[in-house]
VOGU-3710 file (C-alpha; in Angstrom, 3 decimals, decimal comma):
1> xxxxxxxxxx> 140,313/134,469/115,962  139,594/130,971/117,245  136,520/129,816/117,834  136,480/126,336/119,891  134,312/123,680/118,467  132,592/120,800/119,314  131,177/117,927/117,065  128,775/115,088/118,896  128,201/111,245/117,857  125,340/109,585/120,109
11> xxxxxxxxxx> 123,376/106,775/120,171  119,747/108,522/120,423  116,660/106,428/121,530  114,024/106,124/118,880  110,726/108,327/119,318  112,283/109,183/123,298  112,870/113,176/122,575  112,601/113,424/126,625  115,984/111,079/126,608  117,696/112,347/123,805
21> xxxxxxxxxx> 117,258/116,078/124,739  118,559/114,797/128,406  122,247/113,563/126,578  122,061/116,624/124,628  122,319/118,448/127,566  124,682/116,131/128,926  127,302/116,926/126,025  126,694/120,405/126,218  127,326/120,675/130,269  130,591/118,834/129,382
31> xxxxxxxxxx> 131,018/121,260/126,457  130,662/124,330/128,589  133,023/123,507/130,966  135,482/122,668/128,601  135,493/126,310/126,939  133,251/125,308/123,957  131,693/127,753/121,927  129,657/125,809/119,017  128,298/122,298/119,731  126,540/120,386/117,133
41> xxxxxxxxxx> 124,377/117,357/117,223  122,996/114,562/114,863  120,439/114,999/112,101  116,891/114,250/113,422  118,749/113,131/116,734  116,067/114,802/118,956  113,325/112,493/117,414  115,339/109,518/116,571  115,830/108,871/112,479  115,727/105,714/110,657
51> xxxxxxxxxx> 112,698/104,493/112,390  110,839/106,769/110,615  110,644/105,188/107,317  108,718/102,763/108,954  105,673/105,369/110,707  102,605/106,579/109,100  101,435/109,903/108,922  99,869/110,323/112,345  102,789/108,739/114,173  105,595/111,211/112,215
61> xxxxxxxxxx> 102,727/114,132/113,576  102,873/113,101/116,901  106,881/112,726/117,276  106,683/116,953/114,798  107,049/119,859/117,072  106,715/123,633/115,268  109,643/125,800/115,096  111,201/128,012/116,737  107,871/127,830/119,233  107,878/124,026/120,291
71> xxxxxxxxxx> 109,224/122,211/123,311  112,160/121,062/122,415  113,679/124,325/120,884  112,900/126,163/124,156  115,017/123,250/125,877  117,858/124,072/123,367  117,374/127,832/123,790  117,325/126,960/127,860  121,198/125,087/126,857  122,229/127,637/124,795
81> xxxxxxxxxx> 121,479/130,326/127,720  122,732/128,481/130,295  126,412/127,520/128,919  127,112/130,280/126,996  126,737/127,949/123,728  125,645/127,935/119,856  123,815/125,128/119,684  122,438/122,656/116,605  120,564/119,774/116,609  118,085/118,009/114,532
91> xxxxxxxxxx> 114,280/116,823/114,875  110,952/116,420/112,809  109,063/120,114/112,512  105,491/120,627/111,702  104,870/124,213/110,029  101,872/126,002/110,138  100,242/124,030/107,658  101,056/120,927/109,274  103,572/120,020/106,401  106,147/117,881/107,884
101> xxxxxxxxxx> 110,501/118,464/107,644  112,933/117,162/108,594  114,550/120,332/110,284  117,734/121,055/111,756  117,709/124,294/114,349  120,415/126,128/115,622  119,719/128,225/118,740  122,752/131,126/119,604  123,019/132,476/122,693  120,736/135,263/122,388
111> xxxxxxxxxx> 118,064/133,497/122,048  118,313/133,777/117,995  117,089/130,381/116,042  117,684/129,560/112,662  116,113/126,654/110,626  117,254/124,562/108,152  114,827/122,049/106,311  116,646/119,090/104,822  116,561/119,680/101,070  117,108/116,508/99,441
121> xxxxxxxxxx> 114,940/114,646/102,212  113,946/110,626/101,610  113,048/109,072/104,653  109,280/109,156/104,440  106,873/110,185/101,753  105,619/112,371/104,798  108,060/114,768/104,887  108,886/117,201/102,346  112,232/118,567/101,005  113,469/121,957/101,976
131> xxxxxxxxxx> 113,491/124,668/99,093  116,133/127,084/100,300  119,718/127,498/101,709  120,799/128,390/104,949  123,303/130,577/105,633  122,926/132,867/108,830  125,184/135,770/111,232  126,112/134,458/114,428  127,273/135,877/117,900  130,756/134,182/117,301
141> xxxxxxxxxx> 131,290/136,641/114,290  131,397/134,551/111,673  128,639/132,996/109,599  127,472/129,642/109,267  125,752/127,278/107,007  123,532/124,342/107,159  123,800/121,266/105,151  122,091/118,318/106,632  123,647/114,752/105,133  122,250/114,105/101,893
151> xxxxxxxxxx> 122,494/117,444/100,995  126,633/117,652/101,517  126,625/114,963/98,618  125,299/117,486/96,202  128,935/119,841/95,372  126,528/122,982/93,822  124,785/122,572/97,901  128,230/123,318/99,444  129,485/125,713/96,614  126,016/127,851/96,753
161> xxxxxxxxxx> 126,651/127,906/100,844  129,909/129,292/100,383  128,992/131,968/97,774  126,100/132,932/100,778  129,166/133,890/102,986  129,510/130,457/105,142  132,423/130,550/107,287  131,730/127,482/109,237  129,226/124,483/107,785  127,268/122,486/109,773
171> xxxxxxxxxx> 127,158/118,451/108,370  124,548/116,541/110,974  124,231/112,972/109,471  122,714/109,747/109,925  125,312/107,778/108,008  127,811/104,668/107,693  127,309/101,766/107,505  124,324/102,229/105,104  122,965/99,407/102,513  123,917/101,722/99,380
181> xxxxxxxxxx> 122,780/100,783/96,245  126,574/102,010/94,485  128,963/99,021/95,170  131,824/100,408/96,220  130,338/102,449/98,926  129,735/101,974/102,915  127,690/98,620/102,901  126,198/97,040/105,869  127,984/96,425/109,352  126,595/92,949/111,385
191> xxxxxxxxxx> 124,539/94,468/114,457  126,102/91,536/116,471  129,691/93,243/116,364  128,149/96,706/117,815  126,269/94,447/120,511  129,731/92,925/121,718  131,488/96,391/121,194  132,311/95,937/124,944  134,020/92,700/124,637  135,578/93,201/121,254
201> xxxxxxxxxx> 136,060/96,812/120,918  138,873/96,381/117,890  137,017/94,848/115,570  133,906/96,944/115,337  136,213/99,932/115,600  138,036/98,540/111,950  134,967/98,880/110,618  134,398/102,554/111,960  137,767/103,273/110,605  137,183/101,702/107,137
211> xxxxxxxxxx> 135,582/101,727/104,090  132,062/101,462/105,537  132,653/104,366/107,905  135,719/107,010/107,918  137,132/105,895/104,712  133,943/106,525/102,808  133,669/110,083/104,341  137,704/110,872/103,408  136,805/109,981/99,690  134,918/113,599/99,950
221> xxxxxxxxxx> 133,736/115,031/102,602  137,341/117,397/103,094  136,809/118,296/99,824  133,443/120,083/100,129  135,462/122,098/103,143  139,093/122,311/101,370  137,359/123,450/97,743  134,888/126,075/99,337  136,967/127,291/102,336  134,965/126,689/104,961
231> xxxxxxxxxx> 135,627/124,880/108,417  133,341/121,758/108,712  131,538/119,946/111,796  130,581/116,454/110,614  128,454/114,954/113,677  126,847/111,301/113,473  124,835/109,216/114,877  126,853/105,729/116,004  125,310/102,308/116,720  122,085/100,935/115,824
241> xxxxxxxxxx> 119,762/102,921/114,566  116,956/100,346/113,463  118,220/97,848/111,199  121,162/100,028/110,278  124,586/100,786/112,185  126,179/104,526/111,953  129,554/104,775/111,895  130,261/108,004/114,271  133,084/109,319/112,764  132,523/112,544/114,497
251> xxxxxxxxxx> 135,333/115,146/113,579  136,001/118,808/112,513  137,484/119,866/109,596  139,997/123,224/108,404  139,510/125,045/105,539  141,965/123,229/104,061  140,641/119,931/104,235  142,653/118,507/107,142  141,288/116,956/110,221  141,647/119,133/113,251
261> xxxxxxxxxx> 140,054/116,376/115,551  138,464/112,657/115,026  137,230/109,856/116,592  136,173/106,168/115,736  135,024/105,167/119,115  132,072/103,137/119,157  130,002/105,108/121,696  128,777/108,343/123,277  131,484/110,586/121,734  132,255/114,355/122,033
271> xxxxxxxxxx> 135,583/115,767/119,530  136,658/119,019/120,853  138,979/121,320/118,551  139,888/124,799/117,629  139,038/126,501/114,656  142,072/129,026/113,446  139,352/131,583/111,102  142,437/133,185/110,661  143,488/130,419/108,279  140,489/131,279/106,210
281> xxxxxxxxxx> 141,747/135,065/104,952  144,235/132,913/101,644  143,133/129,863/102,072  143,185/127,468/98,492  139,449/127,166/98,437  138,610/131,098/99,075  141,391/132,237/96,634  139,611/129,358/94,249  136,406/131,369/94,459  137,592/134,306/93,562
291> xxxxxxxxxx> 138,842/132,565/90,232  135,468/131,330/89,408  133,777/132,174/85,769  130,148/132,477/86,150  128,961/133,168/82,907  130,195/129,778/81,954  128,015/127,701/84,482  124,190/128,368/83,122  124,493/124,414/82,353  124,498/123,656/86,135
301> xxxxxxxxxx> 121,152/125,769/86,571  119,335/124,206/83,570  117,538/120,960/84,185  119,287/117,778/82,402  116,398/115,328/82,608  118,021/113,235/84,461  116,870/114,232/88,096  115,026/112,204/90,073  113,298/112,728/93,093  115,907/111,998/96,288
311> xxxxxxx> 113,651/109,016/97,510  113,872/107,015/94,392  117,925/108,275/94,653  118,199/106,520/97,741  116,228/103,379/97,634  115,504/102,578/93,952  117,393/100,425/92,002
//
């Protein structure tokens, strides 16, 4: 079977759902008439994302919507209706309780939503981490997991998603070009070269392509699809987000590891590519699975002491 999939960089607009749900639509009008299937979009790209770090409480509640009952999931479910598409995208939700998450919803064509909340979230001491995996049927007969950036960097996240049944994983970011506090990772990309993109295409494009943007991701990120045997959608943001530049990257992956379809453009960019599930029935990482020795592992469930929350991960030295 082969299911044709799409993977989405943009550059979304900060606290502007209205515009942001308007490219959204955009892509997936494209996608539609180019025989897509499954479209996915940014982490948090509905709402905008690095911003965030900066609001306080009331301004992260006013940008929250609940889900599956708020505006902007009825526009997805509207998209998802209308072409014919599985559709995931990323924004802030607000439960019941008014706890805050960052949330990443995918809407099938029946009208179906499933929810993932982020589960190693740091952006804001506002929002709180996601407790559970997510790991769900779909109309395109195959199942499909949710890991939203900082969670793919955890191997038991994309090794527990597998064992759930995953067929296909979702991997929204907000990445590249990030000030990382391990040295020989990413690193920071000079907002003036994304500014003159226009006029000097080549060289922000190098740093796309290198060790700040797609070589980063190929130190792992084939791995977590090539060791579990799933197929995996990696969509970005690209350009400035606040102070910060994302790399784009978009791409899919096999189960093998290899890249069915890329890009290192520095703009709007939509990689379209087929996914062979037949490839998926002896693949390395599936056999690998089968292989595994459970009663061996109870060291991986048992607390080390070493843990630390994922905000003081990600900005504490």
């Amino acid at each position: 079977m082969i299911i044709k999939a799409a993977a989405v960089q943009f550059t979304h607009k900060a606290g502007d759902k209205a515009y942001n749900l308007d490219r959204i639509g955009e892509f997936c009008r494209d996608a539609a008439r180019r025989g897509v299937q499954l479209i996915t979009f940014p982490e948090m790209c509905i709402s905008g994302y690095w911003h965030v770090r900066n609001l306080g409480l009331e301004e992260i509640t006013q940008l929250a919507e609940p889900v599956p009952d708020g505006p902007s999931v009825a526009r997805l479910k509207k998209l998802a209706r209308d072409y014919n598409l599985v559709i995931g995208a990323g924004l802030i939700e607000a439960d019941e309780q008014n706890r805050l998450y960052n949330s990443y919803v995918v809407c099938d064509t029946d009208g179906t939503i499933h929810n993932h909340r982020k589960i190693h979230c740091f952006i804001s001491e506002h929002l709180a981490s996601g407790e559970s995996y997510t790991v769900f049927d779909t109309s395109l007969g195959h199942k499909i997991g949710i890991l939203t950036c900082y969670d793919n960097n955890i191997i038991e996240n994309g090794r527990m998603t597998a064992l759930m049944g995953a067929d296909i994983l979702l991997a929204p970011h907000q990445t590249g070009g990030v000030d990382s506090r391990s040295p020989h990772a990413m690193g920071r990309i000079d907002p003036e070269l994304w500014h003159r993109r226009h006029e000097d295409p080549e060289r922000i494009e190098a740093e796309f392509k290198g060790p700040k943007g797609r070589g980063w991701l190929m130190r792992w990120l084939p791995s977590r699809a090539h060791d579990n045997g799933m197929f995996l959608l990696f969509s970005n943001g690209v350009g400035l987000d606040d102070d910060e530049v994302r790399t784009g990257n978009a791409m899919l992956i096999d189960c093998y590891g290899r890249i069915i379809a890329e890009t290192w453009k520095a703009g709007d960019e939509m990689v379209v590519g087929d996914l062979d599930m037949s490839l998926q029935h002896n693949c390395t990482g599936r056999r690998w699975l089968k292989g595994r020795k459970p009663h061996l592992y109870g060291p991986i469930a048992q607390r080390s002491g070493r843990e630390v929350d994922p905000r003081k991960a990600r900005f504490s030295g």
